[in-house]
LUMTOR-478796 format. One record per residue: x, y, z of N, C-alpha, C in turn. Coordinates in pm, whole numbers, padded with zeros to 5 digits, always signed. Atoms other than C-alpha are relative to their C-alpha. Example, Ala and Ser with C-alpha at 12.3 -4.5 7.8 and 13.67 -1.06 7.14 Angstrom:
<atoms>
+00089-00119+00000+01230-00450+00780+00090+00120+00000;-00082-00119-00006+01367-00106+00714-00077+00109+00073;
</atoms>
This chain:
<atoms>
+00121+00076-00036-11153+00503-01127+00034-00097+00113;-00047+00080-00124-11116+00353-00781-00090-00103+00017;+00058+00123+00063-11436+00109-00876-00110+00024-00099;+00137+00031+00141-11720+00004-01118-00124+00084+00078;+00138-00084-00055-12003+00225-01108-00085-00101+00021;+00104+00133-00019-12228-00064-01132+00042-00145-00034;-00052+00101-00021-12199-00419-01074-00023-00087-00159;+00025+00037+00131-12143-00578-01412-00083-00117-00013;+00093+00067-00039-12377-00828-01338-00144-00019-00054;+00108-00115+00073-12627-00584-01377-00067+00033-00089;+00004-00028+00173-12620-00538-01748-00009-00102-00045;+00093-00132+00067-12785-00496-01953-00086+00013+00096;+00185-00041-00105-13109-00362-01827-00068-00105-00080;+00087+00020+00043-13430-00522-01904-00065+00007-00112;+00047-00004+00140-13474-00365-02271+00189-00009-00054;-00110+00034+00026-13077-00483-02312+00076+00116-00015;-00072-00138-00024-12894-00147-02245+00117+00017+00062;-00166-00036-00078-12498-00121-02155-00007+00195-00007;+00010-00121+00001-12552+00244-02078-00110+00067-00110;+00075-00057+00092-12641+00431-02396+00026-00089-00121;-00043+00109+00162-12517+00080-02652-00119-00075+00050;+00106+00144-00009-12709-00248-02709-00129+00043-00017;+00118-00001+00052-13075-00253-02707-00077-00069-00068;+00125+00126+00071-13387-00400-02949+00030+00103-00116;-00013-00104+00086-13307-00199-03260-00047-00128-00140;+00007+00103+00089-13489-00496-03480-00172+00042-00117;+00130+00011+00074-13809-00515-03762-00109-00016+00076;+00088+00007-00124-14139-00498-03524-00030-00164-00054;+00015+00141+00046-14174-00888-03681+00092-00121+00079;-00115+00068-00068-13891-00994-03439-00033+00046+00159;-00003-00059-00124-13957-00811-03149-00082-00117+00081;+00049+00126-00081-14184-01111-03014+00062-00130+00032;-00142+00165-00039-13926-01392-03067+00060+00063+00063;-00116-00024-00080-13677-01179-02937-00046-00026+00170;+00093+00025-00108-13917-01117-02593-00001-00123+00025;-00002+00112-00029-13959-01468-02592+00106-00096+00038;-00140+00025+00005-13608-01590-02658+00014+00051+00164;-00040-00114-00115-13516-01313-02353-00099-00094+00150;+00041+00054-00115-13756-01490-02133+00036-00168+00037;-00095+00161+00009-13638-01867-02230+00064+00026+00052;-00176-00047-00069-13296-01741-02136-00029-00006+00129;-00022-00026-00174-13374-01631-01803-00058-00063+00100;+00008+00097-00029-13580-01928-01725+00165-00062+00018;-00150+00092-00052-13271-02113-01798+00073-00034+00057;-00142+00008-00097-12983-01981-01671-00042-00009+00175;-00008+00022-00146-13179-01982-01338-00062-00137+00034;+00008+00180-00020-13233-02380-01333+00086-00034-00049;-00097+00065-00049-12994-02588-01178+00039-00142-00134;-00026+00118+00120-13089-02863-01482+00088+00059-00128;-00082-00020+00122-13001-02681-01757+00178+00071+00055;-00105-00004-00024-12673-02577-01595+00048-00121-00022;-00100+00137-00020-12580-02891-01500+00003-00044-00136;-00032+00069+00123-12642-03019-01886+00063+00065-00079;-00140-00079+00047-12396-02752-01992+00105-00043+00044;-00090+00005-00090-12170-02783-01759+00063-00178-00013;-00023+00151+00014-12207-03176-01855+00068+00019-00154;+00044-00039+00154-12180-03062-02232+00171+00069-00022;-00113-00055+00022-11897-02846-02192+00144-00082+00019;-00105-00005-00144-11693-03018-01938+00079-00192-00153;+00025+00117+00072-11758-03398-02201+00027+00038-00156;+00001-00042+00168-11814-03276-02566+00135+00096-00053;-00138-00072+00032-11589-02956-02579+00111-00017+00092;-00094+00016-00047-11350-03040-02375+00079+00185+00143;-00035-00098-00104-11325-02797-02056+00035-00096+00095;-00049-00154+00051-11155-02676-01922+00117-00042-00038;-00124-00022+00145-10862-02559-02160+00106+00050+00121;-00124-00008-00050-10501-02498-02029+00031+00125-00010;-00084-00072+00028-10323-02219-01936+00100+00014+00065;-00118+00063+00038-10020-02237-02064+00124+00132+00029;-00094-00149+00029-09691-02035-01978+00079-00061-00114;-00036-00030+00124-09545-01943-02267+00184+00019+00010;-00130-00039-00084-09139-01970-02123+00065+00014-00162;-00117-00074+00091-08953-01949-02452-00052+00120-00091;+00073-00088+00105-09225-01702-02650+00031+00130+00134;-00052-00115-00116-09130-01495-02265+00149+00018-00039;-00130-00062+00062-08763-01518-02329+00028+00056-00146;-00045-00107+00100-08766-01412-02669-00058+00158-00041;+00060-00149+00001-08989-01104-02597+00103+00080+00104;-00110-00112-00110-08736-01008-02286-00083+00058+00123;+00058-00048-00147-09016-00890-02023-00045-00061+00033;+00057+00029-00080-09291-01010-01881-00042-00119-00053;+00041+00167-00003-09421-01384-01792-00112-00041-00127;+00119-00024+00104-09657-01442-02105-00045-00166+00014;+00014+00139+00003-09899-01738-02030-00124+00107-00117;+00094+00029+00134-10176-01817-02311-00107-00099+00018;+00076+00072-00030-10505-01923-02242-00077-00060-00126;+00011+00092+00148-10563-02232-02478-00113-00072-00069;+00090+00045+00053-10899-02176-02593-00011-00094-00195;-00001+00086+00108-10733-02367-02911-00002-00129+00013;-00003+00135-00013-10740-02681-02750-00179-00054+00021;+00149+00061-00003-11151-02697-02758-00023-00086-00119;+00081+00068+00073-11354-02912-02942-00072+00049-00169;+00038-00101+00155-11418-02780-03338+00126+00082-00006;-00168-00136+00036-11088-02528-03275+00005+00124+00053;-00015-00184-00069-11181-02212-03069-00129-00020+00112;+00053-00014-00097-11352-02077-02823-00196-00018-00053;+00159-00016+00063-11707-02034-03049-00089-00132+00061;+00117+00111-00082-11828-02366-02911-00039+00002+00117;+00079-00007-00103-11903-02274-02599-00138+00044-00009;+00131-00071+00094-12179-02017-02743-00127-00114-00063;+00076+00028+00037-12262-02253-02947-00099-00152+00037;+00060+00113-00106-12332-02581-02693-00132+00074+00033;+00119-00082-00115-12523-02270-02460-00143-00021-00081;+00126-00068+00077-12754-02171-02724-00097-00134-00064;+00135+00106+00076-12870-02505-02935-00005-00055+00151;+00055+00020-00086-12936-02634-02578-00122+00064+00042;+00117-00079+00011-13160-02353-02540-00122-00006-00107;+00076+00033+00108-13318-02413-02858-00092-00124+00005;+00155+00122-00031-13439-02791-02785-00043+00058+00124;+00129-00031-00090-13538-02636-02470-00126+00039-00039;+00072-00056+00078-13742-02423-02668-00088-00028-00085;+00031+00044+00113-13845-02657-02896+00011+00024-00147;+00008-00056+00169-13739-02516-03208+00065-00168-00059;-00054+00121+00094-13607-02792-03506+00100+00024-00081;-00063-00041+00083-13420-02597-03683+00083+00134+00050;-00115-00118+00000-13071-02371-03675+00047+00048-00097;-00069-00037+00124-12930-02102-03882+00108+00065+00086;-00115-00085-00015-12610-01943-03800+00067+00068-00092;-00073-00062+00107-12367-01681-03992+00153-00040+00069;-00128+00030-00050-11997-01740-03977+00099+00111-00069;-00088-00104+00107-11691-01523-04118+00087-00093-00005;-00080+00051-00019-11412-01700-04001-00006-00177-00028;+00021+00128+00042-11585-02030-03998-00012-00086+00140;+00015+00036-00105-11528-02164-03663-00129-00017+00105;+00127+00001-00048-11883-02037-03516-00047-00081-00105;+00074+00084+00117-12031-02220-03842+00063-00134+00022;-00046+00145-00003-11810-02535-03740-00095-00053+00121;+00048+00043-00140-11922-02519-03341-00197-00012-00046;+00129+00046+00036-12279-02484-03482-00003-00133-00051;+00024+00115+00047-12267-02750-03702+00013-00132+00059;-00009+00108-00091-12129-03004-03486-00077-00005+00089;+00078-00010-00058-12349-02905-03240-00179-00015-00034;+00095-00034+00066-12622-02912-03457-00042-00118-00027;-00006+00096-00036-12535-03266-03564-00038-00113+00145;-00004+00059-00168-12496-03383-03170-00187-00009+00040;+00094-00003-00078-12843-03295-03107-00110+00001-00063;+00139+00056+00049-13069-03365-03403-00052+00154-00100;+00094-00083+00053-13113-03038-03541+00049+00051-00155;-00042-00045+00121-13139-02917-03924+00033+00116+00019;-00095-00150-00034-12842-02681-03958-00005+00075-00172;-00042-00059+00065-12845-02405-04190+00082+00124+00055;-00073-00066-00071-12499-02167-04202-00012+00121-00108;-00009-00094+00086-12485-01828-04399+00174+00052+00030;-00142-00008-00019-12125-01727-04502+00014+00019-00098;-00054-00080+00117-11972-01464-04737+00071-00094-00104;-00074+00083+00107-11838-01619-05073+00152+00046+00030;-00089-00054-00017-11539-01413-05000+00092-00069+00141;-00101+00033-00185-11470-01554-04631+00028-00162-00044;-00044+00156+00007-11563-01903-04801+00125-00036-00064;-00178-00037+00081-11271-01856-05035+00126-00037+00127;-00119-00003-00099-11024-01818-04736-00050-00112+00112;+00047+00131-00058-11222-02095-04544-00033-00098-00016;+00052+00106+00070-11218-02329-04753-00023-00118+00042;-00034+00161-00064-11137-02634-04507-00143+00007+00099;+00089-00015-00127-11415-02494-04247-00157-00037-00071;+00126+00055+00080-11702-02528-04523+00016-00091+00022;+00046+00154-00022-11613-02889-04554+00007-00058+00092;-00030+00045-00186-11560-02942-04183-00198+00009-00001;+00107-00023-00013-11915-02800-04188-00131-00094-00088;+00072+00077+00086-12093-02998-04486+00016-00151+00077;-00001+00095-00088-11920-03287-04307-00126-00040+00107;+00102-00058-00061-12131-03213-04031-00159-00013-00026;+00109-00021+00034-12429-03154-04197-00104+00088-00051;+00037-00155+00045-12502-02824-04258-00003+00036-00126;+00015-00110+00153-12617-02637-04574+00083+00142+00043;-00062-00091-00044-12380-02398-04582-00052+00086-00150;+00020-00083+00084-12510-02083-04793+00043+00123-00014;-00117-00122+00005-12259-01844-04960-00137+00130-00014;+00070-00136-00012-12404-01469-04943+00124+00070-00117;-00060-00040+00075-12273-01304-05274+00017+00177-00026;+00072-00185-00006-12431-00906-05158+00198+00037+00072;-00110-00057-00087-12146-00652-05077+00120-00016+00010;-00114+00054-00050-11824-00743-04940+00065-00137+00027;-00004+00128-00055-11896-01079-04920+00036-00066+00129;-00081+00074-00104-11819-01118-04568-00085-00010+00109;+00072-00001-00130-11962-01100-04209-00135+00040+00007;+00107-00114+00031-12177-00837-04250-00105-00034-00088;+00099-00012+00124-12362-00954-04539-00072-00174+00060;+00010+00116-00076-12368-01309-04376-00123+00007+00082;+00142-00016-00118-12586-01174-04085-00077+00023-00050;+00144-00053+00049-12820-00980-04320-00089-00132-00065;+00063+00150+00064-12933-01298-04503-00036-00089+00111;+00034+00099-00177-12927-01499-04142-00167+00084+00043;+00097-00017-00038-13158-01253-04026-00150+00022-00070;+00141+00032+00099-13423-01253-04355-00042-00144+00036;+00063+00173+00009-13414-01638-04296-00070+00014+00163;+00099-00004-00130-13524-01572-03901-00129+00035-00037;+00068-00021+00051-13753-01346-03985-00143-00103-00037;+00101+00084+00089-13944-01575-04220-00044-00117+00097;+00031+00096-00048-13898-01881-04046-00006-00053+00199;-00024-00015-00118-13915-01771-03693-00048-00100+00107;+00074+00078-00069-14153-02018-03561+00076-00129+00049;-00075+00135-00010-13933-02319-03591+00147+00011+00010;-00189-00028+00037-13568-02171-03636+00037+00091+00137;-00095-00103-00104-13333-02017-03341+00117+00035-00062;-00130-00047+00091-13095-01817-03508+00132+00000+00077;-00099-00013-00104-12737-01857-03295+00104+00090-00032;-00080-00071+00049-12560-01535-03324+00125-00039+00024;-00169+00070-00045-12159-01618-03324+00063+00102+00143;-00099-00067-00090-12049-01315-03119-00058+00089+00107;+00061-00048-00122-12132-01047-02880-00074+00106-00022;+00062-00126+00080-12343-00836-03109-00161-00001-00006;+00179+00017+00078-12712-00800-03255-00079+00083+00117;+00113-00027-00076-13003-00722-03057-00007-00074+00150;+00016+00102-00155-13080-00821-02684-00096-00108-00030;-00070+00049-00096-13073-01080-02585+00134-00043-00003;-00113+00039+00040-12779-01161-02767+00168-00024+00080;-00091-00013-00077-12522-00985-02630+00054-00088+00131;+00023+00070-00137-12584-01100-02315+00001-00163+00030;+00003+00094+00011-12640-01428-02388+00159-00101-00070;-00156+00064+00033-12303-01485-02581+00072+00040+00098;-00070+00025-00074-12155-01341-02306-00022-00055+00129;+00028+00119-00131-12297-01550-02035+00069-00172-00023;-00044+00154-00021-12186-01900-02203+00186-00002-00013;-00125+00006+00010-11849-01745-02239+00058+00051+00110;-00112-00030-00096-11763-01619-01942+00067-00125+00081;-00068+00074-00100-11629-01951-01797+00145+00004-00079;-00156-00040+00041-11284-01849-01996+00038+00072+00092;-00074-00036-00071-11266-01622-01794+00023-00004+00223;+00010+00021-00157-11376-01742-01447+00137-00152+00017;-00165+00060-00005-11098-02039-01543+00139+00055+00004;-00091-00078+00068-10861-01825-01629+00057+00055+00157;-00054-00061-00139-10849-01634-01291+00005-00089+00080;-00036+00098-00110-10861-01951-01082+00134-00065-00029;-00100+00066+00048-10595-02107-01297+00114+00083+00047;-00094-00074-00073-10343-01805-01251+00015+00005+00147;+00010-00004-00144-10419-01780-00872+00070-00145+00028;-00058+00096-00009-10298-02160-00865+00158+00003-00081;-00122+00036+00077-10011-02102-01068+00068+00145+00044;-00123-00093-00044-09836-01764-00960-00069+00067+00137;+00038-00069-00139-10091-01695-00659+00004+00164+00027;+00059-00067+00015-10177-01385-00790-00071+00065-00130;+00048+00002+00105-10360-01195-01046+00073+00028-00117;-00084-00030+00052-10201-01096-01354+00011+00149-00016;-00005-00131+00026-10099-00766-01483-00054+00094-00067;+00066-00066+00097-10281-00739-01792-00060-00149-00052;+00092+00097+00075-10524-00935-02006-00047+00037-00110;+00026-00096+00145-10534-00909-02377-00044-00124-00091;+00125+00074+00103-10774-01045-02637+00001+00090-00091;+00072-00072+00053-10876-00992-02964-00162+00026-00048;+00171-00051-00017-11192-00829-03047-00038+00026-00186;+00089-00007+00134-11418-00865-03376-00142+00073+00036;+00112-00029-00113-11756-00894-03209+00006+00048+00153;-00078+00012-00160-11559-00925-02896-00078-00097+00110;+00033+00107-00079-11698-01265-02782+00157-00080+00107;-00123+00022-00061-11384-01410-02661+00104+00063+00102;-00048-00103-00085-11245-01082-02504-00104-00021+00089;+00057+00018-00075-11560-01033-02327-00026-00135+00105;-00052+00097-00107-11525-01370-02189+00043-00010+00087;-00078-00023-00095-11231-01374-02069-00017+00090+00055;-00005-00126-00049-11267-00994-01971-00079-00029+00146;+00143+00003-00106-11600-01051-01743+00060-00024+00131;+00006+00096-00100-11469-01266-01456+00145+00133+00071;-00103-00083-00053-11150-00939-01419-00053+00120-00015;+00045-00118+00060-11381-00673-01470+00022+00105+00157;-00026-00056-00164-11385-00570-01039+00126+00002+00050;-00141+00006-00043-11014-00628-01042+00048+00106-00048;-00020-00121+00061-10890-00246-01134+00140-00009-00009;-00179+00050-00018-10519-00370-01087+00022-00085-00146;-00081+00058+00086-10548-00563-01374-00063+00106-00141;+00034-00049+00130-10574-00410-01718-00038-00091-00094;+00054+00108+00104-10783-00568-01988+00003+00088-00152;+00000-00127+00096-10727-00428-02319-00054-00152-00136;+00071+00060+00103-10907-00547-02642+00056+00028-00152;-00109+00014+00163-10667-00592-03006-00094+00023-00116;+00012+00010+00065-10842-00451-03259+00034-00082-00185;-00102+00002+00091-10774-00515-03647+00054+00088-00067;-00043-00148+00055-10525-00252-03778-00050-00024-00162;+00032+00014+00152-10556-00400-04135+00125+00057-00064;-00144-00072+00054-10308-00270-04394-00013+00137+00062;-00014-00149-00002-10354+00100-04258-00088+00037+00084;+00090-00088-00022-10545+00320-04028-00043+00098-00108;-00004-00086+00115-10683+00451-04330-00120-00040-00077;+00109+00124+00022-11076+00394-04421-00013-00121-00146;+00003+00055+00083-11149+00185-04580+00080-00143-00015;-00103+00074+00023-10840-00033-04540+00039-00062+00180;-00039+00127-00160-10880-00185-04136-00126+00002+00044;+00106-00036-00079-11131-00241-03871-00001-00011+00099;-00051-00078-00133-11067-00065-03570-00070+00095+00022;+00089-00097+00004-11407+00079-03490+00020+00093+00088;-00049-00086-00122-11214+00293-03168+00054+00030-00111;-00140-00104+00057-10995+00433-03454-00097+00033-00114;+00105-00106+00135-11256+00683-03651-00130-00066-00002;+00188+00045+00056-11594+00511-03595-00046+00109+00078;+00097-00068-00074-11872+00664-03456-00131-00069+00047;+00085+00026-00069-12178+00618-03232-00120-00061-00136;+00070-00026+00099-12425+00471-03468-00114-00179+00041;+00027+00083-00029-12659+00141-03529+00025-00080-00095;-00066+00103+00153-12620-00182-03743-00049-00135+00040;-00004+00130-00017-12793-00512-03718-00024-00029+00125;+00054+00075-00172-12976-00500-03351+00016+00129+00055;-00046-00010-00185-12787-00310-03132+00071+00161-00073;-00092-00151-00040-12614+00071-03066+00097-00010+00015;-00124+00025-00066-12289+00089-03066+00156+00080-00084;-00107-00084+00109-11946+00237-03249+00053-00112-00096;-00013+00089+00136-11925+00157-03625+00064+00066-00046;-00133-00047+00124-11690+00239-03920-00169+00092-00091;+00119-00004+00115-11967+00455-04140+00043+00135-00008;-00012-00186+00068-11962+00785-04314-00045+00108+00070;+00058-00109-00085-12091+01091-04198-00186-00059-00039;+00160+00018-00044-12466+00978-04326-00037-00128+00021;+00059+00146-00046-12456+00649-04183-00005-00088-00044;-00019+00099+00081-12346+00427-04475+00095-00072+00056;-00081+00070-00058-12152+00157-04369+00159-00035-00090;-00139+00001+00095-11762+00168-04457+00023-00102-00049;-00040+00082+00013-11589-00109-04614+00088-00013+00063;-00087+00008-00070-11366-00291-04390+00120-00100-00041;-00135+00109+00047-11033-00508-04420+00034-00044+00105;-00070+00104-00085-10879-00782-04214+00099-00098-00081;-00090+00121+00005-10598-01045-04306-00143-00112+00073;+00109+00137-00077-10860-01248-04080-00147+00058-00004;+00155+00068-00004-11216-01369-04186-00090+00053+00120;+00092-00003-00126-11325-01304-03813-00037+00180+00081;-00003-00144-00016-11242-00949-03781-00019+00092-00026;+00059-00129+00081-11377-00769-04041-00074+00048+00021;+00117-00073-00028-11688-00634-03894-00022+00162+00035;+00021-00104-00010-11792-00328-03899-00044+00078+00143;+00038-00047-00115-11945-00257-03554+00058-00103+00117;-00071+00100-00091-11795-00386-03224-00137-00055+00114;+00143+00052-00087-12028-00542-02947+00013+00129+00096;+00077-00085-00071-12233-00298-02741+00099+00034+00160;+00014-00013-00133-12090-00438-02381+00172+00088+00010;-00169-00065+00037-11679-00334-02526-00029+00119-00013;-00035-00136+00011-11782-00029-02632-00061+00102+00121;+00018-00069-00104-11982+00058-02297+00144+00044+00119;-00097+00033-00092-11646-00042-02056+00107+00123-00059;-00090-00087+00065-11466+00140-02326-00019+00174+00073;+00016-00120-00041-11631+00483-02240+00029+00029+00136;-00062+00069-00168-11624+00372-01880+00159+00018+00041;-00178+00050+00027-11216+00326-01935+00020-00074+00086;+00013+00048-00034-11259+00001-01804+00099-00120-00109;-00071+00039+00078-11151-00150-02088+00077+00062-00148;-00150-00069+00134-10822+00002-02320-00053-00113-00125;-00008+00087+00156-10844-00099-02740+00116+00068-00041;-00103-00068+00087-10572-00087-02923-00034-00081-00137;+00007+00134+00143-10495-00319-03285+00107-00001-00018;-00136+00076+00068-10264-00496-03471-00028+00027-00116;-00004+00018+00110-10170-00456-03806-00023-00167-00071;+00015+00118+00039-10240-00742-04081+00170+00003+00003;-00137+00015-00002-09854-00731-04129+00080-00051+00189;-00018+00034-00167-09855-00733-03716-00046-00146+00025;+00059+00088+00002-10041-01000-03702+00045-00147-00062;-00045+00154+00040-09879-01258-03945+00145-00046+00033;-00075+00020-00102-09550-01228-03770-00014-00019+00097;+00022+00096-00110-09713-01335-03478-00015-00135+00003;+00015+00124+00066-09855-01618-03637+00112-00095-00024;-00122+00034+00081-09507-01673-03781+00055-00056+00139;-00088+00025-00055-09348-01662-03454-00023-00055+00121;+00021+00094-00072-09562-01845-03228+00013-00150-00052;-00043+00130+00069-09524-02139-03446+00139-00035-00003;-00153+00049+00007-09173-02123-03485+00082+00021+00179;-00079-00016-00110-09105-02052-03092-00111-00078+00097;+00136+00116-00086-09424-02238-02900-00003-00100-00058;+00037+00187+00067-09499-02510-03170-00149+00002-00035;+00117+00010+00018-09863-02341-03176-00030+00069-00107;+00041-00041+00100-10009-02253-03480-00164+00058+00079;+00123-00094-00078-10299-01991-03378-00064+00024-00131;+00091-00079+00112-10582-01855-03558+00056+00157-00021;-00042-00132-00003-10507-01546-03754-00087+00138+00110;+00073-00088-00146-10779-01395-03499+00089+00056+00102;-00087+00009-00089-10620-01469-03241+00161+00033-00011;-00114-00069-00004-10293-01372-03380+00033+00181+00018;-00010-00162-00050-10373-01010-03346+00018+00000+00144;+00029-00052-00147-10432-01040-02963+00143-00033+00019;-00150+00065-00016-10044-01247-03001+00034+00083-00011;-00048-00112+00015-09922-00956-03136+00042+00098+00067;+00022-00081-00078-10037-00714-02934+00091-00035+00181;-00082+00057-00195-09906-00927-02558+00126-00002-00042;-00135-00002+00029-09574-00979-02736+00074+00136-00004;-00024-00131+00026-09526-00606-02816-00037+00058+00190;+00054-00068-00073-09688-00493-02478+00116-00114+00138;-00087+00088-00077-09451-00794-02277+00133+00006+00005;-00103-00043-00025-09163-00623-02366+00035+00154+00058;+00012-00148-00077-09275-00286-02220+00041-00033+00117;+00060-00003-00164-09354-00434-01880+00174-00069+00071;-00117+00082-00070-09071-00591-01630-00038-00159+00017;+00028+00176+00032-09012-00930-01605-00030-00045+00131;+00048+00046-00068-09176-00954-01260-00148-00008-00032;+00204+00026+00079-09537-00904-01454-00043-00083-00026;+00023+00082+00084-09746-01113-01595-00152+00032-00127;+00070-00060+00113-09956-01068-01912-00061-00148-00025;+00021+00166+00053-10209-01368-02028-00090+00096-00143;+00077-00008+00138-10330-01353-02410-00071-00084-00021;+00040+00061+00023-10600-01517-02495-00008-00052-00120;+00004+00089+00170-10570-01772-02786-00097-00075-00002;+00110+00057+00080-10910-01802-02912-00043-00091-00081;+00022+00125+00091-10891-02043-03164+00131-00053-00058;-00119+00002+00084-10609-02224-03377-00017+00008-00158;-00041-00126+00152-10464-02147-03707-00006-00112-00121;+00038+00041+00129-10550-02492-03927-00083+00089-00076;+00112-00072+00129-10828-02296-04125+00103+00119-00097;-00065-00058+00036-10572-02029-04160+00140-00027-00075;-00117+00039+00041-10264-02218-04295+00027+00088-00137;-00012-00035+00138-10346-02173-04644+00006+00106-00067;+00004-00105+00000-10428-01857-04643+00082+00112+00033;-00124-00049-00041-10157-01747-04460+00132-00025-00125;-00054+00047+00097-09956-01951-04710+00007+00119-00106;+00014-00059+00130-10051-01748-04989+00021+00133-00002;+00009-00161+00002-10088-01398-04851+00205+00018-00003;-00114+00000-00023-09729-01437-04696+00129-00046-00113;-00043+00019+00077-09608-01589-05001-00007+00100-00150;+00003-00097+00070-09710-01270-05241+00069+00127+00074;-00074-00110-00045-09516-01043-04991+00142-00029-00051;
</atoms>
């Protein structure tokens, strides 16, 4: 591929379309907020005010922009290539999710709504809501698997803190998945007054699009930052991917650069083996789920598999629409990490950086550490570290302590 068929820019279309993913795939009871929402948005982003009160929001509240960091002894003990680490753990709440979630309740008092619901897995989008939610006056409700609350136990009360009703979802798996379905009965109902703030890069249009518009300044920092620091681009660029808010981020701003490779870290889970990871490039198929078109984990008649993660944030069953368009494209490479991959990263950025990462984000660690000793040591590789790994201590604690 010598360039992009079309200017990523571009995308979606008009009824939210990355090729043949994404889309309006919603209850005809939604289809008018959504329309509406879709036209808010594009008011927005094209006035100079509401930029600037992001851009004031981001730059003041969460703390932009974030560091990136070379990584010199986590490079010498891999043996190849330069490994910096872009330190979306140094935001405001703990990850990258607050950008999203500044963009969006901004949009909302534009909008006039009064009221927010969000779903969380991991907890982090349910923190950046809430604080955000707080900041600006609005009654927060969060939906969130009993199962994820279990392993998030510190992020609930970060969140109650806050202000937020946080409401466990007891259907299913208890996790992500079941999270959104309850989020979106409460839209639904209360559509008039409530903006629902999806966490990642999924659902229905406008969504997609919209989470990845307040996130791409990861990655428009990201490439100015390297250009100042080795004065050129890097070699590769690796993230991990749930929804794939954070990848897509960063990804966006290197998408016309064909020199660099962007590859997206699934979760291996204990096994390629269903049932037991979620690594919708490894055995999903074309299918729909909650908005949007795209490749899911599901059976042959379209039931949705059960999935596994070590990490809260990764378990989802379907990936976002715009990853799996680039994907077909081969624009953007997926691979994954095992949960066993994964908490030796964890393990060994702490004991060789000093950073304790989110287990999220320890898959994408994984993955640059393993892929940084392929390359030569004139390369350079940046991983993005999405969030950090307080929420995860304990949890880590315990899993790692029954091995």
């Amino acid at each position: 591929m010598s360039e992009l068929e079309v200017d990523p820019l571009s995308l979606p279309d008009a009824r939210g379309h990355f090729g043949a993913y994404g889309g309006m795939y919603v209850p005809e009871t939604l289809m008018t907020p959504l329309f509406e929402l879709t036209e808010a948005y594009e008011s927005a982003r094209k006035d100079p005010e509401f930029q600037r009160a992001l851009d004031f929001q981001l730059r003041e509240f969460a703390g932009r922009p974030t560091n990136l960091y070379f990584a010199d002894r986590l490079t010498q003990h891999c043996g190849g290539a330069k490994i910096y680490l872009k330190r979306e753990d140094l935001l405001h709440t703990g990850a990258h999710k607050i950008n999203n979630a500044l963009g969006q309740a901004l949009l909302a008092k534009r909008m006039g709504k009064t009221r927010i619901i969000a779903e969380t897995g991991a907890g982090q989008h349910g923190i950046a809501t809430a604080a955000m939610c707080a900041k600006l006056g609005f009654e927060c409700v969060i939906y969130m698997g009993e199962e994820d609350m279990r392993r998030q136990a510190l992020n609930v009360y970060r969140m109650r803190l806050c202000g937020a009703e946080v409401r466990g979802v007891s259907a299913g798996q208890k996790t992500l998945k079941e999270a959104v379905n309850e989020a979106m009965r409460d839209w639904v109902t209360n559509v008039r007054t409530t903006h629902y703030i999806i966490g990642s890069a999924l659902g229905s249009h406008p969504f997609p699009m919209m989470v990845r518009d307040f996130h791409r300044v990861i990655g428009e920092e990201c490439r100015r930052q390297i250009m100042e620091k080795e004065g050129r681009l890097p070699d590769e660029v690796a993230a991990c991917v749930g929804g794939g808010s954070n990848a897509i981020g960063i990804f966006f701003a290197f998408l016309q650069d064909l020199n660099v490779r962007l590859t997206g870290v699934e979760a291996g889970g204990r096994e390629i083996k269903r049932g037991h990871h979620a690594a919708r490039f490894e055995g999903g198929q074309l299918g729909v789920l909650q908005g949007a078109k795209t490749w899911i984990l599901q059976d042959p008649e379209g039931q949705i598999d059960l999935t596994h993660s070590v990490s809260a944030g990764l378990d989802y069953a379907a990936v976002g629409p715009e990853h799996a368009y680039y994907k077909e494209k081969g624009r953007i490479d997926f691979g994954y990490a095992t949960d066993a991959e994964a908490l030796q990263a964890f393990q060994d950025l702490c004991a060789i950086e000093g950073i304790v990462p989110a287990l999220e984000s320890s898959h994408g660690i994984a993955y640059t550490m393993r892929r940084a000793r392929e390359m030569s040591s004139d390369q350079i590789i940046i991983g993005n570290l999405s969030g950090r790994g307080d929420k995860d201590v304990q949890e880590a604690a315990r899993v790692l302590g029954a091995s």
